[in-house]
C-alpha positions as CSV (number, residue, x, y, z in Angstrom):
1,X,113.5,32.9,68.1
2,X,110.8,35.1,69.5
3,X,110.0,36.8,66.0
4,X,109.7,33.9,63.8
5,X,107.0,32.5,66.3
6,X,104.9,35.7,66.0
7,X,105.1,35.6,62.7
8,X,103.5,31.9,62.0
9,X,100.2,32.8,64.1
10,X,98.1,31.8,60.9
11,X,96.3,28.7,59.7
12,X,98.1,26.4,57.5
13,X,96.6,25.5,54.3
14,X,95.9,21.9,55.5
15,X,94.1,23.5,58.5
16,X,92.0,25.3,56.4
17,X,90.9,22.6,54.0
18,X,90.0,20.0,56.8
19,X,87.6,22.7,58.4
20,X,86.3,23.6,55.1
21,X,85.8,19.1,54.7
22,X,84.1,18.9,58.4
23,X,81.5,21.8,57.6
24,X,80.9,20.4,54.3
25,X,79.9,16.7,56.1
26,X,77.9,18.2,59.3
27,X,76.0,20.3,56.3
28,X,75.4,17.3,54.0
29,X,74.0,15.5,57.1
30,X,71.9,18.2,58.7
31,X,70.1,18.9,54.9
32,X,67.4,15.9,55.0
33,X,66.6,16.5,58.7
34,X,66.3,20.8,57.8
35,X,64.1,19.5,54.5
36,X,62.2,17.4,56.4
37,X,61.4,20.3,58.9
38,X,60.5,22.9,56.6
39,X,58.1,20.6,54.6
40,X,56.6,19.9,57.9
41,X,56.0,23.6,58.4
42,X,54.8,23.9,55.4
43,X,51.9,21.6,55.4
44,X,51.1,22.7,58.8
45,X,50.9,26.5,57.8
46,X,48.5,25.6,55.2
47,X,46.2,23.5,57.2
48,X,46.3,26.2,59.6
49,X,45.0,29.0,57.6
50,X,42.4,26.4,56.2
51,X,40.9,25.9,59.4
52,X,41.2,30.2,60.6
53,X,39.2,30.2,57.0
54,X,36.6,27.9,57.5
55,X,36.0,28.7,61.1
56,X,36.0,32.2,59.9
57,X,33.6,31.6,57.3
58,X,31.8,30.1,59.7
59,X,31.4,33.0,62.3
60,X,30.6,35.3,59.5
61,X,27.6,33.2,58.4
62,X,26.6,33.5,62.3
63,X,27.1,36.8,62.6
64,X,25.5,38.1,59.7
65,X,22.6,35.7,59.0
66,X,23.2,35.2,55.6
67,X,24.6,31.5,53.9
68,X,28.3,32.1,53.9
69,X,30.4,30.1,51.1
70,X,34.2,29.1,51.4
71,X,35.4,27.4,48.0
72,X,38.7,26.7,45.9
73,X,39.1,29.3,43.4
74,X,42.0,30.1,40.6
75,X,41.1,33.9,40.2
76,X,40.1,35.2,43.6
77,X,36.5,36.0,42.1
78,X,34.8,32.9,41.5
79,X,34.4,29.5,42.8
80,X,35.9,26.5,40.5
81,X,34.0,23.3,40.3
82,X,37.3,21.2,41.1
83,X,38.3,19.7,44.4
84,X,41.8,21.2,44.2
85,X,42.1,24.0,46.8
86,X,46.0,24.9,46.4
87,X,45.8,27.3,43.8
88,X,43.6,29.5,46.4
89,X,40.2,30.0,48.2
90,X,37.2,32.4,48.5
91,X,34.5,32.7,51.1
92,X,31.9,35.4,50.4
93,X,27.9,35.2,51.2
94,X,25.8,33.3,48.8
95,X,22.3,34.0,49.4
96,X,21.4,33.8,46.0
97,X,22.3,30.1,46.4
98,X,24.0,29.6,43.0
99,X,27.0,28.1,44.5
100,X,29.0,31.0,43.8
101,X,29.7,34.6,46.0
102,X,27.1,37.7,46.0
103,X,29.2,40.6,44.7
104,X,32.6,40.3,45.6
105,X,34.1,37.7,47.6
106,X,34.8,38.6,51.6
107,X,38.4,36.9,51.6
108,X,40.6,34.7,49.7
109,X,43.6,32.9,50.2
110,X,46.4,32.9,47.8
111,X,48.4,30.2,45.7
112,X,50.4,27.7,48.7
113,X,53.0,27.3,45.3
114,X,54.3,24.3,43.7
115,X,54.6,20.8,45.4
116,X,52.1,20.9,48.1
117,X,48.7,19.4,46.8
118,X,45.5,20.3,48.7
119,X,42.5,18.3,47.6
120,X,38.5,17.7,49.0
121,X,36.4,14.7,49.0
122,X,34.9,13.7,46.1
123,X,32.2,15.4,45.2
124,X,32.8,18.5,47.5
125,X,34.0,21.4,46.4
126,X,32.5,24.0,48.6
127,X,31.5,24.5,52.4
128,X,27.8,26.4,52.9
129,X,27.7,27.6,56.7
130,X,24.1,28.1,57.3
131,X,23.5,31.6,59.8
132,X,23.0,28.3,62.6
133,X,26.6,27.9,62.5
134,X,25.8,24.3,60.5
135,X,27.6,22.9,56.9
136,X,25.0,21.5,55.0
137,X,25.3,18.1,52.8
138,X,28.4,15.4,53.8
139,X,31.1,16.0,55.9
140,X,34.1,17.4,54.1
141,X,37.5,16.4,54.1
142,X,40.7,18.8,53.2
143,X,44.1,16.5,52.7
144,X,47.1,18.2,52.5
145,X,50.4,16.5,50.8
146,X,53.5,16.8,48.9
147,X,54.0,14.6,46.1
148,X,56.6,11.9,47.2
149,X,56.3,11.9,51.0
150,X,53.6,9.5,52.3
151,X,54.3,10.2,56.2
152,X,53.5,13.9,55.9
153,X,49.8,14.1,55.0
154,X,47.4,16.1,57.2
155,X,43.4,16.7,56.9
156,X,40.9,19.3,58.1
157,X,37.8,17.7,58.5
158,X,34.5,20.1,58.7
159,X,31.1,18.3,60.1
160,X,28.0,19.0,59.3
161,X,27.4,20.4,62.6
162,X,30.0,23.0,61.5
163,X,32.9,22.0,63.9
164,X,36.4,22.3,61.7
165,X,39.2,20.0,63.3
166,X,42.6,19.2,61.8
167,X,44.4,15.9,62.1
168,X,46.9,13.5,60.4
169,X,45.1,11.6,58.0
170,X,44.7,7.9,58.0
171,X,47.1,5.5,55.6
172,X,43.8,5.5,52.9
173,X,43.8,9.2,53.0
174,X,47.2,9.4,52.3
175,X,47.4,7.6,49.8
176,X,44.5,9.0,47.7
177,X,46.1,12.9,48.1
178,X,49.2,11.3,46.6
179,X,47.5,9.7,44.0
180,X,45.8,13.1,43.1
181,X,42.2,12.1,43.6
């Protein structure tokens, strides 16, 4: 009687399948939550590095003396003339004033990849820091969204003073990102 219990030690078939059925509903449940969390992250990694770039951008203008420029761009080299941002940035001086970098560009930031949307005001689609530390013209206003999800929109907002601050945007804002304008 001894042996036949030693030999039964396993996991039954039905054992096996009701574990396999309770880790297949705690995943399904956690998924939304997790997706929620990494979108989050998302947006908040990108207004992050947008406001280390401008206040970057800034410093070098002080530092150096010279206009400073941070703009979207789609090849790394040139500013675009579009308030889209998410296919990347430059910032480079622009002394020249031509709205576009002296030589090649100091920095640029790479593609934040499908789904996330990163648009300007309209009518901005450039920051000049002045060597005072200012941003001439209007103040500017980054949104950053995903298609889809109206609670998670966030902005970067740059004064003319030159101050760069990130918040969530208002209900109006949040609605123009995910409308595209």
């Amino acid at each position: 009687m001894t042996t036949s219990r030693k030999a039964s030690r396993g996991f039954s078939l039905i054992e096996q399948v009701m574990v396999l059925a309770i880790a297949g509903i705690l995943t399904g449940i956690a998924l939304p939550p997790l997706h929620h969390l990494l979108s989050r992250n998302r947006l908040q990694a990108a207004q992050n590095d947008f406001m280390a770039a401008l206040q970057h951008t800034r410093s070098t203008a002080a530092l150096t003396g010279k206009r400073t420029l941070f703009c979207p761009s789609t090849d790394g080299s040139r500013c675009s003339d579009d308030n889209r941002w998410e296919q990347g940035w430059l910032l480079g001086a622009d002394i020249d004033g031509d709205h576009q970098p002296d030589g090649q560009p100091a920095r640029t930031g790479a593609t934040y990849g499908a789904g996330l949307r990163i648009t300007s005001s309209n009518g901005r689609h450039e920051v000049r820091f002045q060597p005072d530390g200012s941003a001439g013209g209007s103040n500017l206003t980054l949104l950053f969204c995903e298609p889809g999800r109206d609670s998670q929109v966030l902005s970067v907002v740059v004064s003319n003073a030159g101050r760069v601050r990130g918040a969530p945007a208002t209900a109006a804002q949040a609605a123009r990102c995910q409308q595209g304008d």
